[in-house]
C-alpha positions in Angstrom: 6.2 91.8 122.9 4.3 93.9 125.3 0.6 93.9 126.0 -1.0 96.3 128.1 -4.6 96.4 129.8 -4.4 92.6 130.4 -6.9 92.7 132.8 -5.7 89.8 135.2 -5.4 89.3 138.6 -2.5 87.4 140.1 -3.2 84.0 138.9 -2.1 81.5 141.5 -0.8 79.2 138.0 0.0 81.1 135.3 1.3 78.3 133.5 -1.7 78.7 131.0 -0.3 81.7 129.9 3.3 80.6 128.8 4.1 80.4 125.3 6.7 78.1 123.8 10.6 79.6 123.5 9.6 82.7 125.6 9.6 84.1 129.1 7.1 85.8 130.6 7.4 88.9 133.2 4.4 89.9 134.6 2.7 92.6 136.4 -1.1 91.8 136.2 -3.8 93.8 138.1 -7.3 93.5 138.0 -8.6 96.5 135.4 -5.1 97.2 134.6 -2.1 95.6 134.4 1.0 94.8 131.8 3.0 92.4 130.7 5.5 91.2 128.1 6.7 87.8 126.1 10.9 87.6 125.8 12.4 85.7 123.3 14.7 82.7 125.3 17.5 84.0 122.8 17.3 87.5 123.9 18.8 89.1 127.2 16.7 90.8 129.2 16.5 91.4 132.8 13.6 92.8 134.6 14.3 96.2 136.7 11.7 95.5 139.3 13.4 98.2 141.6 12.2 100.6 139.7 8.6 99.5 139.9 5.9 100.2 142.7 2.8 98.8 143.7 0.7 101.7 142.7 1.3 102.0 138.6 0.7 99.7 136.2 4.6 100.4 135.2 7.0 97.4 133.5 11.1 98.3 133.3 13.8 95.6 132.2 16.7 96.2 130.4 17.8 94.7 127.3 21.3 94.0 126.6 22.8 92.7 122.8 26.3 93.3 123.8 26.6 96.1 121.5 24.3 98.4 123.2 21.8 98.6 126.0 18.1 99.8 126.1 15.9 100.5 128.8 12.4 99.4 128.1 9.4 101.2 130.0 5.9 99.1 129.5 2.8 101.5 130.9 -1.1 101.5 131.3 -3.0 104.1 132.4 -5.8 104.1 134.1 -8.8 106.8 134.1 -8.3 108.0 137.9 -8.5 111.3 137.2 -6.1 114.4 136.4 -4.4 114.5 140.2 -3.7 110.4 139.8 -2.3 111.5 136.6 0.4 113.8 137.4 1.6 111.8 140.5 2.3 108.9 137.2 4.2 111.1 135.2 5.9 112.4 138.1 7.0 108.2 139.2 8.3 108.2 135.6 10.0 111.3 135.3 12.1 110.5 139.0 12.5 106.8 137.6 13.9 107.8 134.0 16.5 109.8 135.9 17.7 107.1 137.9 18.0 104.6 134.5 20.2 107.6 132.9 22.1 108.2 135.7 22.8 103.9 136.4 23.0 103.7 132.6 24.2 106.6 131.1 25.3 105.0 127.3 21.6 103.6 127.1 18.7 104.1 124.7 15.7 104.6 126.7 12.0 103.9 125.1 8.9 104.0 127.3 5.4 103.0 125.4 2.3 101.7 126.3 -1.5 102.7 126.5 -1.5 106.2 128.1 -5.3 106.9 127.2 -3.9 110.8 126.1 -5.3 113.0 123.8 -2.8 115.7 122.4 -3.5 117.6 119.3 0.0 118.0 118.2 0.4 113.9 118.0 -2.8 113.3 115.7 -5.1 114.5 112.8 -7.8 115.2 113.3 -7.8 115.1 117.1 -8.0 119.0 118.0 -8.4 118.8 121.7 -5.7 118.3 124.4 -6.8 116.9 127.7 -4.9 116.9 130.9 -3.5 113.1 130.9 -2.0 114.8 126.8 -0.4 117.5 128.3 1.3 115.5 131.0 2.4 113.2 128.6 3.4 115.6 126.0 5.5 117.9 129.0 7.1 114.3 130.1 8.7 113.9 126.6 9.6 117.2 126.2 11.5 117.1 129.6 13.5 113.8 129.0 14.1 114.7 124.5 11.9 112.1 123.3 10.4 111.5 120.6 6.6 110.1 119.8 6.8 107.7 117.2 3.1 106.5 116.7 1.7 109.1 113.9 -1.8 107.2 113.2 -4.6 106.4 114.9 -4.2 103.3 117.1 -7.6 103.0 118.8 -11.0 103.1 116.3 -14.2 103.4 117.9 -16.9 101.3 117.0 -19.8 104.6 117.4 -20.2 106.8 114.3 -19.2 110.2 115.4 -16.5 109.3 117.4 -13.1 110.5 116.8 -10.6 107.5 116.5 -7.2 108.9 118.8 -3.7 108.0 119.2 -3.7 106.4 122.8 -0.8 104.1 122.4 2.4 106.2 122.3 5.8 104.7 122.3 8.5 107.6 123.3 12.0 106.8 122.8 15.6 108.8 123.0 16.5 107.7 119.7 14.2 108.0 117.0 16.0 106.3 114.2 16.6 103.3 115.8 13.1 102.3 115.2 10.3 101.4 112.4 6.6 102.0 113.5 3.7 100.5 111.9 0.4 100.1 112.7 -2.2 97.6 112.0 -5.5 96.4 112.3 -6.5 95.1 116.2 -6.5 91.3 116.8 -9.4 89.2 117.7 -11.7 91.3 119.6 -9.9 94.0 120.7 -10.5 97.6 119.7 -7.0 98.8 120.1 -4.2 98.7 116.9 -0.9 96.4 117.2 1.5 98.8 117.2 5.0 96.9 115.5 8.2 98.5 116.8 11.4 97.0 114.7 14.7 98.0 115.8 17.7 98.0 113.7 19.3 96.4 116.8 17.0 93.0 116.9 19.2 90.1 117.4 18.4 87.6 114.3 16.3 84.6 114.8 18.5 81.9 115.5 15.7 79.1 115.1 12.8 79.6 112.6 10.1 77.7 113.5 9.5 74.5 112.9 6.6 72.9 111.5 4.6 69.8 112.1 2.2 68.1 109.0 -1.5 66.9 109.8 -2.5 64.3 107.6 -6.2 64.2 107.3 -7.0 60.9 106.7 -11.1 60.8 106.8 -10.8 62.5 103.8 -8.1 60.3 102.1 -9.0 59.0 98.4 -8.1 55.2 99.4 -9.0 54.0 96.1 -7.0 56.4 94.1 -3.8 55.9 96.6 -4.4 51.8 95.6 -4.4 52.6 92.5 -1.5 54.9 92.5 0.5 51.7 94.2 -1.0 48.9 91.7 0.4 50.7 88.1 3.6 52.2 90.0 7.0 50.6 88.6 8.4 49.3 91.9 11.1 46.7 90.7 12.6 49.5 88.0 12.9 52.7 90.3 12.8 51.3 93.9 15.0 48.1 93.5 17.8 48.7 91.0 19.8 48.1 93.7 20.7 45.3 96.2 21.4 47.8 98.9 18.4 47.4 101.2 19.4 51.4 102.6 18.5 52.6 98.9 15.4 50.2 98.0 14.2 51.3 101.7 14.7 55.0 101.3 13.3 54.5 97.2 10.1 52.6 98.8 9.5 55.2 101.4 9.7 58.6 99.2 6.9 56.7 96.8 4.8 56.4 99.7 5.2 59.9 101.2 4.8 61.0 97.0 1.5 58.9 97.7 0.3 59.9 100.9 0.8 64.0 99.9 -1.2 62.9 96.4 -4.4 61.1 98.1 -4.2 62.4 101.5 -5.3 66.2 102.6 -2.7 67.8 104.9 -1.9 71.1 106.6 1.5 72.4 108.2 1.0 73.9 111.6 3.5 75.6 113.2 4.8 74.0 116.5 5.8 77.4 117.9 2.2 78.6 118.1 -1.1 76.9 117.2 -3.8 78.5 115.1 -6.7 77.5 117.7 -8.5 74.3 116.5 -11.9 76.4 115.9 -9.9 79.0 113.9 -11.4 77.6 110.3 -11.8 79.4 106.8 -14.4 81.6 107.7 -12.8 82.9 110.4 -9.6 84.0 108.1 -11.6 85.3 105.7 -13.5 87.9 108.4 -10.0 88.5 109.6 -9.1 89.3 105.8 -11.7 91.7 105.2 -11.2 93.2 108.7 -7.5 94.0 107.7 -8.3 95.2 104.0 -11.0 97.6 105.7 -8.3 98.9 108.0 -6.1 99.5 105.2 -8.4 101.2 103.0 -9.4 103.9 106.1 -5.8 104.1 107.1 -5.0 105.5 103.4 -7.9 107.5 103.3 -7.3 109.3 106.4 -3.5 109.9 105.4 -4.9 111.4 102.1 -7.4 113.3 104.3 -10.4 112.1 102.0 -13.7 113.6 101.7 -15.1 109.7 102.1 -13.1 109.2 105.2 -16.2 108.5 107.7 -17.8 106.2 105.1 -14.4 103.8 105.1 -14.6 104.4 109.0 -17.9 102.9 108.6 -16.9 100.2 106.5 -14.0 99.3 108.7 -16.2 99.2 111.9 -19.1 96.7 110.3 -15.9 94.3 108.9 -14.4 94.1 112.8 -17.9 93.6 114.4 -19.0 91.5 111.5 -15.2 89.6 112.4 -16.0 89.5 116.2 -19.6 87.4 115.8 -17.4 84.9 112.8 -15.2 84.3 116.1 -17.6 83.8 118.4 -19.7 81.5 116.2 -16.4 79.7 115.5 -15.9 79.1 118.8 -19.0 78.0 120.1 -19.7 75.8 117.4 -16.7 73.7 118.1 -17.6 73.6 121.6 -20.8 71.7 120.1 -19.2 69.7 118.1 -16.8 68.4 121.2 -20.0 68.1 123.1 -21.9 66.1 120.9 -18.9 64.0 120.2 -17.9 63.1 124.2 -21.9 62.3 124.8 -21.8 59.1 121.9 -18.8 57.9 123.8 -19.2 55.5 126.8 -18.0 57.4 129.9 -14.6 56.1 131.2 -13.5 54.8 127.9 -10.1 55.7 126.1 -11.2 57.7 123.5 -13.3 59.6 125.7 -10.6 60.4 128.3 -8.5 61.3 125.2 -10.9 64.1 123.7 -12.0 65.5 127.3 -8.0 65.3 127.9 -7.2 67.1 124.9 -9.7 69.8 125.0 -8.8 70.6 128.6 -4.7 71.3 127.7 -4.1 74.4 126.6 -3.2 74.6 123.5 0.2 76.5 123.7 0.7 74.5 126.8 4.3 72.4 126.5 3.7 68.5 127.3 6.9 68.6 129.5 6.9 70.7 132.6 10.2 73.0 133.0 13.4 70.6 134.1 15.8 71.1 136.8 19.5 70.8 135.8 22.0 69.6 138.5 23.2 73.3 139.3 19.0 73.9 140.6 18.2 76.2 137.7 15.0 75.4 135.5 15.1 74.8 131.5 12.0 75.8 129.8 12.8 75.9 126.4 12.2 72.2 123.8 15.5 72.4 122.7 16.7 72.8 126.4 14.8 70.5 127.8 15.5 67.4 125.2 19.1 68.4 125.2 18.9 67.7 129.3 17.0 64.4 128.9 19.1 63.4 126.2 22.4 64.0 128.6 20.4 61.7 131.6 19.6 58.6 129.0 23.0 58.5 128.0 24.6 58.4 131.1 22.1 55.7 132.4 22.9 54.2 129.2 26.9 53.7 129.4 27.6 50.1 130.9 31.2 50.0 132.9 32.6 47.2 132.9 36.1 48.5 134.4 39.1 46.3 132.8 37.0 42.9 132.5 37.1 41.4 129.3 34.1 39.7 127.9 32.6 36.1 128.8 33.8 33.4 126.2 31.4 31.9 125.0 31.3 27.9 124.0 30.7 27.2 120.0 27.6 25.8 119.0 27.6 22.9 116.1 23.6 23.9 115.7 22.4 25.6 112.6 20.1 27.8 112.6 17.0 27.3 110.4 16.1 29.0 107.4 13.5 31.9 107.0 11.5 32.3 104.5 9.1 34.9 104.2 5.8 34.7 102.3 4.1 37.3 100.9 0.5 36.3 102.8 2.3 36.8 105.8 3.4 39.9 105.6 -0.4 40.5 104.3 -1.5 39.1 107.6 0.8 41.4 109.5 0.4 44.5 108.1 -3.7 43.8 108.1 -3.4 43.4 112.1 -1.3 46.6 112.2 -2.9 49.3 114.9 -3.8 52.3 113.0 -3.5 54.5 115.9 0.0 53.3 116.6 2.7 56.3 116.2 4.7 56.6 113.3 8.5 56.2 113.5 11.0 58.6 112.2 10.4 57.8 108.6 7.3 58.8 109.0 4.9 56.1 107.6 1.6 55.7 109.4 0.0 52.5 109.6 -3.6 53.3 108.8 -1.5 53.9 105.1 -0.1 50.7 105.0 -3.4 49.0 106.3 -5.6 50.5 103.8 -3.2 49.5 101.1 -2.0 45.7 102.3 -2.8 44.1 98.8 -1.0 46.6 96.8 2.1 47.0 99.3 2.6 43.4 100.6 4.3 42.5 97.4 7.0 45.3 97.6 7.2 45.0 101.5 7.6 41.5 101.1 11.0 42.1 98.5 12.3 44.2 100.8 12.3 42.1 103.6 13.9 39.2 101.7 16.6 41.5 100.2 17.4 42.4 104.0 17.7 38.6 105.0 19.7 37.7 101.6 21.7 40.4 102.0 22.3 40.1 105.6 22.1 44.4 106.3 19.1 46.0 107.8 18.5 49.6 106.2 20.3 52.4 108.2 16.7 54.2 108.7 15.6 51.1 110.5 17.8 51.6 113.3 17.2 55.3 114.1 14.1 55.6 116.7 12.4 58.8 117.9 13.1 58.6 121.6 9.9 59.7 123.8 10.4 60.1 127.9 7.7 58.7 130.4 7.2 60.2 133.6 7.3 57.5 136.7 6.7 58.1 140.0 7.9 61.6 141.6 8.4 64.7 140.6 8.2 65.8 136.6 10.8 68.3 137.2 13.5 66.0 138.1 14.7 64.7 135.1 15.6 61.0 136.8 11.9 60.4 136.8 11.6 60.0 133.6 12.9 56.6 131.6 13.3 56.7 127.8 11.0 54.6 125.2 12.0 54.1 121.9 9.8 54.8 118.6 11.2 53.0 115.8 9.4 52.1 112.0 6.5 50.4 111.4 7.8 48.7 108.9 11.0 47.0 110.9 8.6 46.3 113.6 6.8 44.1 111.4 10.1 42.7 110.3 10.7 41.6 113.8 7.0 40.0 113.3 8.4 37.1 111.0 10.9 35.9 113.8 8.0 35.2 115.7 6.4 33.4 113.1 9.3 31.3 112.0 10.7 30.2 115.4 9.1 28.1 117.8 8.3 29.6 121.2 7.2 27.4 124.5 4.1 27.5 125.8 3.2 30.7 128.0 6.9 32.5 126.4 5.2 35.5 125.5 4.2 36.3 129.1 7.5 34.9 130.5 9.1 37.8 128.3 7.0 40.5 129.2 7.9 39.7 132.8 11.3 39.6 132.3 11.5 42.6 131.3 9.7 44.3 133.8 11.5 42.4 136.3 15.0 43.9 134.5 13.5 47.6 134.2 12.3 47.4 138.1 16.3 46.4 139.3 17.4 49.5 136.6 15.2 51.7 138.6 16.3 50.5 141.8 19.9 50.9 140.8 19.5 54.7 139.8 17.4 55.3 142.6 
């Protein structure tokens, strides 16, 4: 993806500007500039010795093993007709170097060349110099001018939309150009380029659910779990993996009932103050852009009237935005002032609204060679790798301790269903969620309804002797310590299991005796064991 006009000076931390499972390459000027977003799965390498300080110019090279093409991202900035031919003239001498160092390669050069040409547009009928340079630059090197429609549409009646964002290329048929309507604010057209040589997308995006659960219907959801037929559908079986799995789809059945939800893609964000009204604008926006596009193809006699139209949707779209946007910034505001400064759920929203929002909570990782990962898959892969090795005990040839037998029995447990309703009543609703992916705020709101089948299950485990196989996988989350973020030793792993197995280990708790002060005396233990683990890797 390339983006031209980015208007950005060098950034001493461009971090803000990353975007999950691309790289960015970069050459950012203040009124100028250009830049562009490469998929991780793609290979691409930057041509910087083709570029000069001067010109707003991008080159890299991409490779998919089959064949190469030279890619040439360009702004151009109004400095006047003499400025103008010295550009043209940089990328006439550099396209002869890339054909000479790569003669088997496609070449395409595109970008915003603010050039008016008459034989590239209807209705445009002037030429000015920055077209003609342009147009004897293509002419010179056989390429071919894709873009056919207009790609910038003033806002001014009586102005002429024009074709200012060409994309030239060597081989014409390689390509698909389409055009649509400009995003956000801006008043230029994306222009799509689809190649027949893409590489395929490897790894669709995933997707993460938002349960909304200030608007839950608590009472329905109770009710749902009162009438439901437990005993017949969820424990015809004295497997405590099936009753488990049976008991957890009802409540996910439950939850997607009673509960709002929306799926947001983990690969990129809508922003938080994006709502309805916003999507609708945007909508109307892209219907008016439509309706003028295929008016001006058909050369219509109400072609400035659906010019018209289009302009009041994308000014009418730009003030939605801005409202959107402000009025969350109210909301927030409003919010942080009723709570007490310093507190944890006012660190948490200040903290939250300061991250960007396509801002990865890991920084990139160095791997032993020195190079970086930057990618989530990468990146958990690596820390995965570390918590396993840290996790393999050798004991060499030794052969375990024996250990004396014990003529003590333990007692017997017996679990009552009021205290599984006390336990599941003192759950924390803002605890996280294990891999089955049952919150607690569900099973708090619903205690009377769920003790009875919670309290089966957990009795069927104990009779049967098995724990269910779900209860033993945990979502494993790293914690940074002291040092560097980069190095992946500084991070040690913390397990996320259920909810519902942690409240089995509850009832040990309850049924066993502890000394007095035990509690403490464990949580010091271990911290005394994770300090020496430390010390040992360190």
């Amino acid at each position: 993806m390339f983006l031209t006009e980015t208007q950005i000076g060098n950034p001493a931390d461009s971090s803000y500007l990353h975007y999950p499972g691309y790289s960015l390459e970069c050459n950012f000027k203040p009124h100028a500039g250009v830049c562009m977003y490469v998929r991780n799965d793609v290979c691409c390498r930057r041509l910087r010795n083709l570029e000069i300080p001067n010109y707003s110019v991008l080159w890299c090279l991409l490779d998919t093993g089959t064949q190469q093409t030279i890619y040439a991202c360009v702004y151009r900035s109004h400095d006047g007709d003499s400025e103008t031919t010295k550009l043209f003239e940089y990328l006439s001498d550099s396209a002869d170097i890339v054909l000479q160092r790569y003669p088997g390669a496609n070449m395409v050069i595109l970008g915003d060349f603010n050039a008016h040409h008459k034989d590239w547009l209807f209705p445009f009928e002037k030429t000015d110099h920055a077209g003609r340079e342009a147009y004897n630059f293509a002419l010179s090197l056989d390429l071919s001018q894709l873009v056919q429609e207009a790609t910038r549409i003033p806002d001014v009646d009586g102005h002429t939309p024009n074709c200012l964002d060409l994309v030239l290329t060597t081989d014409p048929d390689q390509f698909s150009i389409s055009v649509s309507s400009p995003l956000g604010t801006s008043d230029h057209c994306v222009v799509r380029s689809i190649s027949s040589l893409h590489p395929t997308v490897s790894n669709p995006g995933c997707l993460r659910r938002i349960w909304k659960f200030k608007s839950a219907n608590w009472d329905e959801m109770r009710h749902f779990f009162a009438s439901y037929p437990w005993h017949q559908i969820c424990f015809s079986s004295d497997d405590p993996s099936s009753c488990e799995r049976a008991i957890s789809e009802v409540i996910h059945q439950a939850m997607e009932y009673f509960i709002p939800f929306s799926d947001v893609s983990l690969d990129g964000k809508t922003p938080k103050w994006y709502n309805a009204d916003c999507a609708s604008a945007e909508a109307l926006k892209q219907s008016a852009f439509v309706t003028w596009a295929q008016a001006r193809c058909q050369m219509a006699p109400d072609l400035k009237l659906k010019k018209r139209e289009y302009n009041v949707a994308a000014k009418s779209y730009k003030k939605v935005l801005k409202k959107a946007r402000f009025s969350r910034t109210k909301r927030i505001g409003n919010k942080l002032a009723t709570y007490p400064s310093g507190t944890k759920a006012f660190w948490s929203l200040a903290k939250s609204v300061e991250r960007n929002f396509c801002r990865p909570s890991l920084p990139p990782l160095l791997k032993p060679d020195g190079s970086l990962v930057v990618t989530a898959t990468e990146k958990a892969n690596l820390l995965a790798s570390h918590f396993a090795n840290n996790s393999v005990l050798d004991t060499g040839n030794s052969c375990p301790p024996n250990l004396p037998i014990c003529d003590s029995v333990m007692s017997e447990v017996h679990i009552h269903q009021k205290e599984v309703l006390r336990v599941i009543r003192s759950l924390d609703v803002h605890k996280a969620s294990g891999p089955d992916g049952i919150p607690a705020i569900v099973l708090r709101y619903c205690a009377p309804e769920l003790a009875p089948i919670l309290t089966r299950l957990y009795r069927l485990s104990l009779r049967t002797s098995r724990v269910p196989k779900s209860w033993k996988i945990a979502n494993v989350q790293p914690v940074p310590k002291k040092g560097s973020r980069a190095d992946p030793s500084n991070y040690r792993p913390i397990s996320i299991i259920s909810i519902l197995y942690n409240m089995h280990q509850e009832f040990e708790d309850i049924h066993h005796e502890r000394p007095p002060g035990y509690e403490k005396l464990k949580e010091r233990s271990y911290k005394k064991v994770i300090s020496s683990v430390e010390r040992k890797q360190n």
